[in-house]
C-alpha positions in Angstrom: 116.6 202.3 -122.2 114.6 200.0 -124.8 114.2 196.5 -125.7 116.6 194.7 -127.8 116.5 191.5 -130.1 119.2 189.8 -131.6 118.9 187.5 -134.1 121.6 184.8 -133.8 124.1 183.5 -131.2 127.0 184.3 -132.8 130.3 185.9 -131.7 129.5 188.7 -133.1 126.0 188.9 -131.9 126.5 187.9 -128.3 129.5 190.6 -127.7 126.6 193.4 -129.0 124.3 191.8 -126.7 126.7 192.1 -123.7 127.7 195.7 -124.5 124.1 196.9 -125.1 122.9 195.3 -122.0 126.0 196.8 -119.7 124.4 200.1 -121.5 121.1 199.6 -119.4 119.2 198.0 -122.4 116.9 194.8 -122.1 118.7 192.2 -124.4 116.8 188.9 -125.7 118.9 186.8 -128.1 116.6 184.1 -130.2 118.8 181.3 -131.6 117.6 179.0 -134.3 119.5 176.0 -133.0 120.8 174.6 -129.5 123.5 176.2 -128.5 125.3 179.8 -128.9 128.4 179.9 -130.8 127.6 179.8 -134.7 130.4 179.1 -136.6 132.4 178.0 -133.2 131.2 174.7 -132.3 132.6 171.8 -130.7 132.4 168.0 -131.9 133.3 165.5 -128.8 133.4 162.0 -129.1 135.1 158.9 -127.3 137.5 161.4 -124.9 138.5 163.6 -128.0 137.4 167.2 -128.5 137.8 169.2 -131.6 136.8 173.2 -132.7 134.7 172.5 -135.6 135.1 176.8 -136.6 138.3 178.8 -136.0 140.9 177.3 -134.3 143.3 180.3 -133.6 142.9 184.2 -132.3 144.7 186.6 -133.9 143.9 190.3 -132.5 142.9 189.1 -129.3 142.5 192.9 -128.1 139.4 193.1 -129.4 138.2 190.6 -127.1 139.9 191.9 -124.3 138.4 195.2 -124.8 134.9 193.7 -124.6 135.6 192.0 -121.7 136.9 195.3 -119.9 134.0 197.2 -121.4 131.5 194.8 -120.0 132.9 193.3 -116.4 135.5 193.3 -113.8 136.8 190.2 -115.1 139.5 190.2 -117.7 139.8 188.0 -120.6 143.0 186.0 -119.1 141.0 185.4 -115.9 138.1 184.1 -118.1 140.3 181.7 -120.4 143.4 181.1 -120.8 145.5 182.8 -124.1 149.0 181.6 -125.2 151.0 182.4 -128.2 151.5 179.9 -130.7 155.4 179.1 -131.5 156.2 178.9 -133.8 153.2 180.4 -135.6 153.2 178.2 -138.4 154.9 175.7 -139.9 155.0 175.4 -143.9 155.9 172.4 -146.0 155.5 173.3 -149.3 154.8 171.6 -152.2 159.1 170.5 -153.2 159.3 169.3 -149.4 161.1 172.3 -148.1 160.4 173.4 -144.7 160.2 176.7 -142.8 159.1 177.6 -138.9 158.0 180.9 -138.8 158.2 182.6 -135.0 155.1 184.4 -133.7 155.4 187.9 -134.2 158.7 188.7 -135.3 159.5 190.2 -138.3 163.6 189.8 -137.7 162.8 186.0 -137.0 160.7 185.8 -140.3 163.4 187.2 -142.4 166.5 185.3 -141.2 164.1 181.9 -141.3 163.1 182.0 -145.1 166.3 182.9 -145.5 167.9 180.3 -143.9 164.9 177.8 -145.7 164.5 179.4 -149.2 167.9 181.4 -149.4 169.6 184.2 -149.0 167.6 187.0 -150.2 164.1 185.5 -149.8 163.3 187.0 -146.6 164.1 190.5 -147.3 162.0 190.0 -150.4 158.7 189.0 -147.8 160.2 192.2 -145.4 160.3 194.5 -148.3 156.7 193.0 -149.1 156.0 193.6 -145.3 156.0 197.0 -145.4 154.2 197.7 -148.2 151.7 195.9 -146.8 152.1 197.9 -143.2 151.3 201.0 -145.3 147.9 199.2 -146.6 146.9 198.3 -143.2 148.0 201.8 -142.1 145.6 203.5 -144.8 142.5 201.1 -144.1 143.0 199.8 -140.3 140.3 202.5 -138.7 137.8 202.4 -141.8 138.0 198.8 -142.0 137.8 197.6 -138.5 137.3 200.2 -136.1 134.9 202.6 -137.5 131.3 201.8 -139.2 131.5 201.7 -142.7 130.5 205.3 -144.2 127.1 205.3 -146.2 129.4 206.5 -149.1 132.5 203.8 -149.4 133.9 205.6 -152.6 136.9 205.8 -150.5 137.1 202.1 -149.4 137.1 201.5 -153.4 140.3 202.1 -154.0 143.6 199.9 -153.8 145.2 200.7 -150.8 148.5 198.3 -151.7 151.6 200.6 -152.6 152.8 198.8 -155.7 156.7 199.1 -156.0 158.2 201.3 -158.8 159.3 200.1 -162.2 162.0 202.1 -163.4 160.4 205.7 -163.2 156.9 204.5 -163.1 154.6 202.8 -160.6 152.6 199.6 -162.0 149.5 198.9 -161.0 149.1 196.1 -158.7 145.2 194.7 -158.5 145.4 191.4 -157.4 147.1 189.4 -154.7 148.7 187.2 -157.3 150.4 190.1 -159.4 152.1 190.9 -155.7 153.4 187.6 -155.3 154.6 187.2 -159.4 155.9 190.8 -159.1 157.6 191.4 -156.1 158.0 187.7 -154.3 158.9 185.7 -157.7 160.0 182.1 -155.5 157.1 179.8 -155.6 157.3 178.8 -152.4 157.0 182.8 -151.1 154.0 183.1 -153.4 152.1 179.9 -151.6 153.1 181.8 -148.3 150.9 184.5 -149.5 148.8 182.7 -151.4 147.8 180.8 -148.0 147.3 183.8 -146.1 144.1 184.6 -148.2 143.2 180.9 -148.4 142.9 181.0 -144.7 140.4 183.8 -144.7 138.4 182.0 -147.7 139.5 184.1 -150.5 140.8 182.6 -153.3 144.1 183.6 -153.8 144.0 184.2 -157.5 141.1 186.3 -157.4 141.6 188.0 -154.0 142.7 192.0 -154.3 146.3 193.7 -153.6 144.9 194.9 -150.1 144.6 190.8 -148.4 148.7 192.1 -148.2 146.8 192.9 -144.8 146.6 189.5 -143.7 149.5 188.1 -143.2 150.9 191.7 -141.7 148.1 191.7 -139.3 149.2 188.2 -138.3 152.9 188.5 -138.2 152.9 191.6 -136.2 149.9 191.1 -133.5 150.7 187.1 -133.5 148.4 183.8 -133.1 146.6 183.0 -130.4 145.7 179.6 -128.7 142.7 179.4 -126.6 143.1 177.1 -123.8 140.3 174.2 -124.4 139.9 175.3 -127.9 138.6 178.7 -128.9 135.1 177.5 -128.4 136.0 177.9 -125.1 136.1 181.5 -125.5 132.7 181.3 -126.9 131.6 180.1 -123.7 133.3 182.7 -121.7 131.5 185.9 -123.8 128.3 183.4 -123.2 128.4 183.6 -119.8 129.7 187.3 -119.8 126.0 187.9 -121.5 124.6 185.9 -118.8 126.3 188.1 -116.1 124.7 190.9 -117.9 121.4 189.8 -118.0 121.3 188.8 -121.3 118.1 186.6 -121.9 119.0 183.6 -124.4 115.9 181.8 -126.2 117.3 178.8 -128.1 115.4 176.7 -130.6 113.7 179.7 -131.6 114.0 180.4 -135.2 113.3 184.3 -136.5 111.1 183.8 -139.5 110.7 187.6 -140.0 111.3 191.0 -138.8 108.4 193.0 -138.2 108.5 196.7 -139.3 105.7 199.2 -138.3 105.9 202.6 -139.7 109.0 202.4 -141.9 111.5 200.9 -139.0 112.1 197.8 -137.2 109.9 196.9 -133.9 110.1 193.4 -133.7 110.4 189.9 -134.7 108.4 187.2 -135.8 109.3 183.6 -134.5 108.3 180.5 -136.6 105.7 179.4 -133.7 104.4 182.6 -134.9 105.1 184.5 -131.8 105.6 188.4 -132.0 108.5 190.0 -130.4 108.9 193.4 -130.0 111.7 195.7 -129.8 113.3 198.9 -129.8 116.2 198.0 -132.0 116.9 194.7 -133.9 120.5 193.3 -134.0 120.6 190.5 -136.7 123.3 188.4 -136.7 122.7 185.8 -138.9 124.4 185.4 -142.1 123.4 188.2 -145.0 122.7 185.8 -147.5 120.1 183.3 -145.6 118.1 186.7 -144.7 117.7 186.9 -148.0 116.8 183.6 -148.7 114.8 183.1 -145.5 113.0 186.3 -145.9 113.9 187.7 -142.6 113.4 190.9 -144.4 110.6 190.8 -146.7 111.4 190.1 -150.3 109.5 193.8 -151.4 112.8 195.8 -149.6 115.1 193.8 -151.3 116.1 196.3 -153.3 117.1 199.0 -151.0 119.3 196.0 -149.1 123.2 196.0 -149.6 124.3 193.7 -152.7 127.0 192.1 -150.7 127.4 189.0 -152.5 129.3 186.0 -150.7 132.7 184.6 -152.3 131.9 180.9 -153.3 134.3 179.5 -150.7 133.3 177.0 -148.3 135.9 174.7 -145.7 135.8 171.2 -145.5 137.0 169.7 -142.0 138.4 166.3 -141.2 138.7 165.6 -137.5 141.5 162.9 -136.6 141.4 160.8 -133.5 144.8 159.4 -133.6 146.6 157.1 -130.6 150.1 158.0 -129.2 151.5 161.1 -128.2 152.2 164.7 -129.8 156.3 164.1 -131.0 158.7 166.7 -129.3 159.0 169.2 -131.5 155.5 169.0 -133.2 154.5 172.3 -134.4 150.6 173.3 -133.3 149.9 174.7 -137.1 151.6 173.5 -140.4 150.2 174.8 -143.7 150.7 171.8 -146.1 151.3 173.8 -149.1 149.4 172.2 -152.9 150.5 171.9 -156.0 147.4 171.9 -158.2 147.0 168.4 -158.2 146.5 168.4 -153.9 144.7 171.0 -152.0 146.6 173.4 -149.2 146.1 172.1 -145.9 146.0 173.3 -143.0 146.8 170.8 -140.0 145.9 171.7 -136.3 147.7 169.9 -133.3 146.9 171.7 -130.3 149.4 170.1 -127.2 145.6 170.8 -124.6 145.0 167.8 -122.5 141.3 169.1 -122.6 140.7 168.0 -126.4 142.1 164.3 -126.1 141.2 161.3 -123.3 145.0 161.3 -122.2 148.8 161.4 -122.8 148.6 158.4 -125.1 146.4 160.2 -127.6 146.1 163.3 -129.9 142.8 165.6 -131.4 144.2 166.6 -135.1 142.1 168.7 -137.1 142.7 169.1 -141.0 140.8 171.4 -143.4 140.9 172.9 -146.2 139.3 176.2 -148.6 136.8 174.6 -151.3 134.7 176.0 -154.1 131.4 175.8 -153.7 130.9 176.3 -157.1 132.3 173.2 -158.5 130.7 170.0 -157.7 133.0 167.4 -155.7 133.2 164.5 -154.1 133.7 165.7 -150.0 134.8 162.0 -149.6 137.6 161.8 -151.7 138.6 165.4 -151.2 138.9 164.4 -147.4 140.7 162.0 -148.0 143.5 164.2 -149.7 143.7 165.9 -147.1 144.1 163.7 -144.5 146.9 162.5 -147.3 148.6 165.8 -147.0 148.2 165.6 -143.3 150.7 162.5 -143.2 153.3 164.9 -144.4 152.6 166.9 -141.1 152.1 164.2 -138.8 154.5 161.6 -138.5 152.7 157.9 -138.9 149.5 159.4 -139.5 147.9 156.4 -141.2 148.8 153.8 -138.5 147.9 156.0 -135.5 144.4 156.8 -136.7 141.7 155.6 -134.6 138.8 157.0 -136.3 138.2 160.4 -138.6 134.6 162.7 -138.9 134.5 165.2 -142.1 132.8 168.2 -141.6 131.4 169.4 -145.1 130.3 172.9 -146.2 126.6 171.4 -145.7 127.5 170.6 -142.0 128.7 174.4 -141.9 125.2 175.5 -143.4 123.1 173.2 -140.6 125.1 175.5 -138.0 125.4 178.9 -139.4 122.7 178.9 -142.3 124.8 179.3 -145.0 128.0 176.7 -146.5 130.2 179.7 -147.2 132.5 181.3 -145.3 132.6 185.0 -145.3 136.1 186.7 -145.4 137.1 190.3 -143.8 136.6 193.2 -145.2 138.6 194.4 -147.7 139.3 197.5 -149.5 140.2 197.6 -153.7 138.9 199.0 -157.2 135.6 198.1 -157.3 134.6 197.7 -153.8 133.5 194.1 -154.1 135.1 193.0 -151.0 132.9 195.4 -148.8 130.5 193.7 -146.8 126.6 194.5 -145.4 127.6 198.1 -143.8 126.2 197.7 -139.9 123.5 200.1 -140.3 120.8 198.7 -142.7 118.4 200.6 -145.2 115.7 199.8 -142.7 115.9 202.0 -139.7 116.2 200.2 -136.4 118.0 197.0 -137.6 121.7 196.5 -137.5 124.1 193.8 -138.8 126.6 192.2 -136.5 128.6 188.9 -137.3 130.8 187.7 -140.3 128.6 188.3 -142.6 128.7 192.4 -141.8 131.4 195.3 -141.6 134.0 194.7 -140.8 133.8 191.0 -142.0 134.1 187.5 -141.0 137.0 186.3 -138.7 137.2 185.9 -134.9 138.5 189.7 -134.2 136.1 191.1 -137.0 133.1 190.2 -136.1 133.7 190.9 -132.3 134.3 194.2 -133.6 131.3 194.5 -135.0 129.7 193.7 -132.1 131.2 196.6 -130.9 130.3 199.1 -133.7 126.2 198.1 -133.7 126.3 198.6 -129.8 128.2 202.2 -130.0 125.6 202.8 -133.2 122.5 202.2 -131.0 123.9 203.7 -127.5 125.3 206.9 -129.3 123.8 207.1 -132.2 124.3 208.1 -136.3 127.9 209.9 -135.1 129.5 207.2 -133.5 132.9 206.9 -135.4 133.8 204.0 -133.3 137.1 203.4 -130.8 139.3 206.2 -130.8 
């Protein structure tokens, strides 16, 4: 068995860590900052509690494979999971109203039916299973298998476009699905907000994001009790059960190669670590920058390029109670003048001081490309959160925005990576797991299969079976 370093606390990089050291490896994770987590942190102040990352599961089987994979515990006995329900609620931008249940696609139907009118939910069912046949056609290469060295066939639009008359237009882009096939405004900012919520923008994001909201209307949405950081803490301490070495405040200023392959790390006290195999999950775009890899093998590195997209955050401390009948997600939908929000209001006792008060969080996609004011932006969306939250402005106590820049002092980079997704030109294919460099792996967000809770615990999974069985691992089966 050999020793292993892995760059990064992430949750993709700690559920490799756990794997490869339940395969009789010696696993050392070196952290740049405090704490384990990455993207999943935690902001507490005065009695109130807040998930500054992802505040929802969806897929949680990939979790609770890595938690059978690596202990006798389970994942329920390690946190507690519950369905959302509804799983979201959307107020759009001409004040109509929908609840859609978790994971049903009869429930979906008959409410934007009921909503929108008659006809509008078999449009999104019709739309539904088109998009089934996408996830059907990319599920294993796209989440469960390492990406080939050759992704010609991950290049091409998965997304059955319907017929016109006797021939079959081309549909490229999520926004020529929504014109084409969903045609009410309000369905098209359903879609639309599907992508948003994964970072894409909608206009620009391909056919094949039709996976998103399938994957979340057939598997459901998951709350983590405590907030999902506390999940973060439970694959933590699985690592810990498994002997997992954590070194925090230790930044990796460069990996060390001898010979043509990775056998170490350099830390900035200028400490040498060496290793077998190196994991790195930090983000693809700071190794660049940082020159983690030396700026001479640039060129034989993957030229996964990030999207732009960023999330501003505004955490609400607001006094009195959740309403009956308040809804734990609402998508406050834009309408080019205000941003789509998405408003949080988990009903856990563990995020607020008592009964009497409530943890909202509120955030938003942003462009990173276009320079804007965070303070005004947040307060648009704490704006659009008062259509969510019934007396908003005279129940809030005190509010923290989280900008792209706080996201960068956590992660090391403001954007925020996307899953993987397959289309013409292959431009949605991130960092394959295996690098150019032999010995070093990506896990995390940032690599195949992509960013997201579920994806990037999946990679975990794919760079342990990569170094425990080798080049032919084809993944879960």
């Amino acid at each position: 068995m050999g020793r292993i370093v892995v760059i990064g606390a992430g949750l993709g990089a700690m559920a490799a860590a756990a794997r490869l050291a339940v395969a009789g490896h010696t696993v050392t994770v070196y952290e740049r900052t405090s704490t384990y987590g990455g993207a999943v942190g935690r902001f507490e102040r005065e009695g109130f509690a807040f998930d500054t990352g992802p505040g929802l599961l969806h897929l949680p089987a990939v979790y609770r494979d890595l938690f059978v994979k690596t202990g006798k515990r389970p994942l329920e006995e390690c946190v507690g999971l519950s369905q959302v329900d509804p799983a979201a609620r959307h107020v759009f931008a001409d004040g109509t109203r929908v609840d859609l249940p978790n994971a049903s696609r009869a429930g979906t139907v008959a409410a934007l039916d009921a909503a929108l009118g008659a006809g509008a939910g078999e449009r999104w069912g019709d739309f539904l299973v088109r998009a089934r046949e996408a996830w059907d056609r990319t599920r294993r290469p796209l989440l469960e298998e390492p990406r080939p060295a050759d992704p010609k066939a991950l290049a091409r639009e998965p997304y059955p476009a319907p017929k016109a008359g006797l021939l079959r237009r081309p549909t490229r882009t999520l926004a020529q699905v929504g014109e084409r096939e969903l045609r009410d405004p309000r369905l098209i900012a359903l879609l639309d907000s599907y992508a948003e919520a994964y970072g894409f923008p909608a206009a620009d994001a391909p056919a094949s994001a039709a996976v998103l909201p399938y994957m979340e209307q057939s598997f459901g949405s998951w709350y983590v009790a405590g907030g999902i950081r506390a999940l973060a803490e439970a694959v933590y301490e699985r690592c810990r059960e498994r002997r997992v070495e954590f070194v925090f405040d230790a930044r990796v200023d460069e990996v060390v190669t001898e010979g043509g392959r990775a056998a170490g790390v350099r830390l900035e006290s200028g400490e040498t670590v060496a290793a077998d195999h190196v994991v790195a999950g930090a983000p693809v775009p700071a190794l660049y920058r940082e020159q983690v890899v030396p700026w001479e093998r640039a060129d034989e590195w993957p030229a996964f390029q990030g999207h732009g997209t960023g999330r501003l955050t505004v955490l609400l401390a607001l006094r009195g109670g959740r309403e009956e009948g308040a809804a734990h997600r609402t998508v406050v939908h834009g309408d080019g003048s205000r941003p789509t929000a998405t408003v949080l209001r988990p009903d856990d006792p563990a995020l607020r001081p008592d009964a009497d008060h409530e943890s909202v969080t509120v955030s938003a996609r942003v462009d990173l490309a276009r320079g804007q004011d965070w303070s005004e932006l947040a307060g648009r969306l704490v704006e659009a959160a008062g259509r969510a939250v019934p007396g908003l402005a005279e129940r809030l106590l005190w509010q923290e925005v989280r900008t792209p820049e706080d996201v960068r002092e956590a992660t090391g980079t403001a954007e925020v990576p996307g899953p993987a997704l397959a289309d013409a030109r292959g431009r949605w294919l991130p960092a394959a797991n295996v690098s150019p460099v032999p010995g070093l792996y990506f896990a995390g967000g940032w690599s195949h299969p992509g960013g997201g809770l579920a994806h990037a615990g999946m990679s975990g999974a794919l760079v342990a079976g990569l170094i425990v069985e080798g080049a032919e691992f084809r993944g879960s089966q």
